[in-house]
N, C-alpha and C positions, 0 to 999 in steps of 0.2 A: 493438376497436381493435388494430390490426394495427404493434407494434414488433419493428422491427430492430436488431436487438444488433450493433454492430461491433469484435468486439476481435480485429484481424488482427494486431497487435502480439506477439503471445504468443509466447517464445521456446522456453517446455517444454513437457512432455505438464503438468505438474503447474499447476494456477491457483492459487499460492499466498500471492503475496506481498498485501500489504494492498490495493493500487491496484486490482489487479486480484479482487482477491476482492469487493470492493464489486458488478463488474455479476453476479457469478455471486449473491449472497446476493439483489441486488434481483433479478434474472429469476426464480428461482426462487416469490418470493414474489408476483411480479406475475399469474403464472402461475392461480395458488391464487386472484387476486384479478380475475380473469376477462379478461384480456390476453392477447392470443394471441403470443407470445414469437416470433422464429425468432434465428439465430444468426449469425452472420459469421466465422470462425474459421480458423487454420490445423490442416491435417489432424492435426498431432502432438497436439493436445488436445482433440480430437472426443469419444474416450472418458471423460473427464472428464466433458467438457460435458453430453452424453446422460446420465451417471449421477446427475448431481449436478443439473442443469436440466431437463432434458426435455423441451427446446423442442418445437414442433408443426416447425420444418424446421429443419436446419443447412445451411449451405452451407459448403465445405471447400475452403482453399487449399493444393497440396501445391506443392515446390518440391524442386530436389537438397539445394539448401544444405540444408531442413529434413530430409531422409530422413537423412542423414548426421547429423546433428545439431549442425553445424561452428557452427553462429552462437552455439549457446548454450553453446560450449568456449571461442570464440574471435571477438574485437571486429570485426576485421576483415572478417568475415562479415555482419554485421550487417546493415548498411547495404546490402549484394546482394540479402538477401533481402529486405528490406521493400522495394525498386526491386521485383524480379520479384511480388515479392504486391500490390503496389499496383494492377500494370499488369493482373493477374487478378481482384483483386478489383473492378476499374473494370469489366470485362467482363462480370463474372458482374451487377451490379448492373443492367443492360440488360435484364434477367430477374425482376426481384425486384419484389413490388408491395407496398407498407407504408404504413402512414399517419405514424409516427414511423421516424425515423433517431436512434437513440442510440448517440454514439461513447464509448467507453469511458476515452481518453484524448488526449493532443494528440499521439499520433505521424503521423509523415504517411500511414501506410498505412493509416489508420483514418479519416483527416482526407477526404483525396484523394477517398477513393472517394465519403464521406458527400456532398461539396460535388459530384460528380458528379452521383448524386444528387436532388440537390436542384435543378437547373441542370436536369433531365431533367424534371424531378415539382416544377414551384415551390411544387402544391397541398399538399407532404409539408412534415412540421414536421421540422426538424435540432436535435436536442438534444446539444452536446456537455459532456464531463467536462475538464474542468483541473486539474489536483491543485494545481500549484503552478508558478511562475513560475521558470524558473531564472536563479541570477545571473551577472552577466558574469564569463566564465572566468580573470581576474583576482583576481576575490572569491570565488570557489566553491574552498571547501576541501575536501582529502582526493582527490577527481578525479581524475585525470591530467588535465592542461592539454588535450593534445587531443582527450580521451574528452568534456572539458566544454566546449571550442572547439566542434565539432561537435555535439555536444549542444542549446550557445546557438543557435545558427543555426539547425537545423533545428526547432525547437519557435517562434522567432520566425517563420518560414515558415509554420508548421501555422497561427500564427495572423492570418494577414491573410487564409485562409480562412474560419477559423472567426469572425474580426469581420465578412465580408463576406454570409456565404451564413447561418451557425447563427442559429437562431429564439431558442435560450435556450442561456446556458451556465451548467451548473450546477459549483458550487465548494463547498470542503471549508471555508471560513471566511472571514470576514471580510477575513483580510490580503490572503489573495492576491485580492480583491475589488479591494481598493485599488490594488495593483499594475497590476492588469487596468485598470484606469478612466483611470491616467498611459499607456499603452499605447494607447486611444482606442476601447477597449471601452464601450459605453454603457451606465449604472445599468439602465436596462428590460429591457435582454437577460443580464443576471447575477442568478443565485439562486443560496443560501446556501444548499445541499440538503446537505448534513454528509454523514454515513456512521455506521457504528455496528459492533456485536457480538452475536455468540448469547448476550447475559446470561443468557437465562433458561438454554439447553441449560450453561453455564458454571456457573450455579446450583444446579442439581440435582446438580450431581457431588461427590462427598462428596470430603473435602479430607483427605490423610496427617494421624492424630493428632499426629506430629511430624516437622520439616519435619529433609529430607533434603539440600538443598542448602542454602547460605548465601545464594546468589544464583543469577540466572538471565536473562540474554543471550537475548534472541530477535526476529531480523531477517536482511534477506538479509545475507551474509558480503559486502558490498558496504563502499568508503571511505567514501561520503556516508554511513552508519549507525554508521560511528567503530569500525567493529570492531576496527580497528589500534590505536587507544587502550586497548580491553580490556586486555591482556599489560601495557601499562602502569600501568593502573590499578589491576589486579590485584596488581601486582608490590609496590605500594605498599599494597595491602587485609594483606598475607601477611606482612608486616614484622609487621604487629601482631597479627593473628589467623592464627598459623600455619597450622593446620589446614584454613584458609578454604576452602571447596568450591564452584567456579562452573561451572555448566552453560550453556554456546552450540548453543541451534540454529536451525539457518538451514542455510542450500544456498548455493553459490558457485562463479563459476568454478575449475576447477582450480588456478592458476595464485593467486587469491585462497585457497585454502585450504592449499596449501603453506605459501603467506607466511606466515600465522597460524599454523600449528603450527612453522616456525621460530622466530618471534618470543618463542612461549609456553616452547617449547625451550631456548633462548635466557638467558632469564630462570629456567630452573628451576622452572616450574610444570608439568610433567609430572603431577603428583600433584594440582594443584589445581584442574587445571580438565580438562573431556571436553567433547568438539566431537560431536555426536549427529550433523548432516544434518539432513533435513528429518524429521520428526515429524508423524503424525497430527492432528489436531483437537485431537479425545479425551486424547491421550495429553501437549499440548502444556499442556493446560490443568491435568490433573495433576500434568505437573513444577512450573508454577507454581505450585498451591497447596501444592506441597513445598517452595516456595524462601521462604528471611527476606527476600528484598528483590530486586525489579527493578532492571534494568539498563538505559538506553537510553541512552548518545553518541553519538545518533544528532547530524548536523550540518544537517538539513533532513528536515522531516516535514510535509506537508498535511493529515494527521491526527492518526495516533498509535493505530494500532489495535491494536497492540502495548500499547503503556503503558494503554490502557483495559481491557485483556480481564485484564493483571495487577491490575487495581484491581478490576476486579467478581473477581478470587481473592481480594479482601482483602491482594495483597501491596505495601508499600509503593513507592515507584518513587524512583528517582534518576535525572535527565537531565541533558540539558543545557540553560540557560534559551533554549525554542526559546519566542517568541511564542504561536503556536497553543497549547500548554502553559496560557496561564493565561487564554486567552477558552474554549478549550471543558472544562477540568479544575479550574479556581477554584487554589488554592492545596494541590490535594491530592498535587503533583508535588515533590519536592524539587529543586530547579533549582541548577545552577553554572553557571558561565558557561564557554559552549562553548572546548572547548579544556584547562579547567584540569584537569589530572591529579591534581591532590596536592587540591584541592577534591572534586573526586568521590571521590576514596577515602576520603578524611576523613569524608564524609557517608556511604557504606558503613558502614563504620567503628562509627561512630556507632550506627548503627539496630541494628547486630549488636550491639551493648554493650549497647544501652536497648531491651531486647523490647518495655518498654510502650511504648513512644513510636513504637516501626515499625508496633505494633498497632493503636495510636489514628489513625494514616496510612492504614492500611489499611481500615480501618473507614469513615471519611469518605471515601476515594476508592472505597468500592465504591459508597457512598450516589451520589457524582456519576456513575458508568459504568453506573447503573441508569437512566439518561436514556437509554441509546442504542441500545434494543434494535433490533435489525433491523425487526424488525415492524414497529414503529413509523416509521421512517422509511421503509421500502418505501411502506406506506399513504401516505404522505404526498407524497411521488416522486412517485408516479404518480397522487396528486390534481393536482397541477404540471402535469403532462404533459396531462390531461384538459380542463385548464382551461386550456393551450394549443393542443391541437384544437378545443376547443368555441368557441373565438375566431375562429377561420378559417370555420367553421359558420356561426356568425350572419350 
């Protein structure tokens, strides 16, 4: 069985963030499990892709915008270059012979080309990825109004292709199942294919005798993951636990990483908190097992691959009560209600005063993040997948 990986999307050389680490952990393991992988990619992350996946082909979009690197400094770019890769990767698709088409996400440069495609080859299955439904740019917090104006529109575009032409679309839970369904997506063509974590490779790594941070921040430096609540929240943690030590790492435009170290500036946490960048695997999972407690204000999440990779460290997690939190994690999240600053500190707070009580957190949310090993869901992906070719067959 011959699948197509389409994640033309990618704005770095690095595949890091959650969304998209999902098709790189499933390729990789589909591989091993006798699929013959190729790739869909722009050139800036080829080398990644090769090292990390190993597909049997890649195909490679290059563009100015991407040589230069302007899209992933600056928003404005954005949208030029996923026009010029759309129009390339539609071309390059004239060429390509697959039995599966799996898009990675609902952007249109992934969307486009898939329903081409499919429109070319009716006899090919279209499997796309939805993370989550974004909300009207009236309700969507932290955004800028028209990063999330434009944002709404062009993913409700992405999908009156993907209700039109995709054979299955598979989703991260339940909610946004529902979402999909008022939208006029129909129950037969949505699966609840989740996502997961390297537990076990997290497992084996032996954890600091004594932890070295109080806390520990890890997401992109983006608004919708509340990074700009951090320095506040913080600001409020340091009133009572002077000494407080919080570790951020994540990647972010320039222009977001300024603002942050003003902010932190600002408030006089110089001392309390270090902003790392982006961080190895390896390395990210060791600062978590050095930290007393996770951190996520985040303001919309389709998973949470974050808050699960720190619960298989055994470290306790404090969010914000996002839904997805208590269908795929049971009650092993500390949840406030998104927004509250002086509630999330408070719960910091808290677990830093009462070691047992962070421990006993921690303990039960490694139990639920031992559900979600990759492995396991790869295998099960691509049973999906199997048993929607083998329906076209009969």
């Amino acid at each position: 069985m011959r699948i197509l990986i389409i994640a033309d999307h990618l704005l770095t050389s690095r595949v890091a963030t959650g969304g998209d680490r999902v098709f790189v952990e499933l390729a990789k393991r589909w591989k091993t499990l006798g699929a013959e992988t190729m790739v869909l990619i722009p050139a800036l992350a080829v080398e990644q892709c090769q090292d990390e996946i190993a597909p049997s082909r890649i195909y490679s979009i290059d563009t100015i915008i991407d040589r230069h690197g302007l899209a992933s400094r600056y928003l404005c770019f954005i949208l030029p270059a996923y026009l010029i890769r759309t129009i390339k990767a539609c071309a390059l698709m004239r060429s390509i012979e697959c039995d599966v088409v799996y898009t990675t996400g609902d952007f249109f440069c992934d969307v486009i080309p898939a329903a081409y495609y499919k429109l070319r080859n009716p006899e090919a299955k279209w499997i796309a990825r939805i993370y989550h439904v974004n909300e009207f740019p009236f309700k969507r917090r932290s955004n800028p109004f028209l990063f999330s104006t434009v944002s709404f529109f062009l993913q409700r575009f992405s999908f009156i292709f993907i209700k039109r032409f995709a054979d299955s679309v598979f989703l991260l839970n339940r909610g946004v199942e529902e979402q999909l369904a008022t939208l006029g997506f129909l129950p037969e063509q949505m699966q609840v294919a989740g996502a997961g974590i390297r537990f076990r490779e997290i497992d084996e790594i032996d954890s600091q005798s004594e932890s070295v941070f109080d806390a520990c921040f890890l997401a992109r430096l983006n608004p919708t993951k509340g990074v700009f609540d951090v320095p506040l929240i913080w600001e409020r943690v340091v009133k009572t636990v002077e000494d407080a030590k919080l570790m951020i790492i994540g990647s972010g435009s320039q222009a977001g990483v300024r603002r942050l170290e003003r902010e932190l500036k600002k408030r006089g946490l110089d001392d309390n908190v270090s902003i790392t960048g982006f961080l190895p695997d390896r390395q990210v999972w060791l600062t978590l097992k050095s930290s007393r407690v996770f951190i996520s204000p985040s303001y919309e999440e389709g998973w949470g691959m974050s808050v699960c990779e720190a619960m298989a460290c055994k470290v306790p997690v404090v969010a914000y009560d996002l839904p997805v939190y208590k269908e795929l994690f049971d009650d092993a999240v500390v949840a406030v209600p998104s927004g509250s600053i002086e509630q999330f500190a408070d719960q910091i707070v808290y677990l830093l005063q009462d070691p047992e009580s962070g421990s006993r957190r921690g303990e039960y949310g490694y139990t639920i993040a031992s559900r979600y090993d990759w492995d396991k869901i790869a295998d099960r992906d691509l049973e999906l997948i199997k048993s929607l070719v083998a329906e076209e067959q009969v």
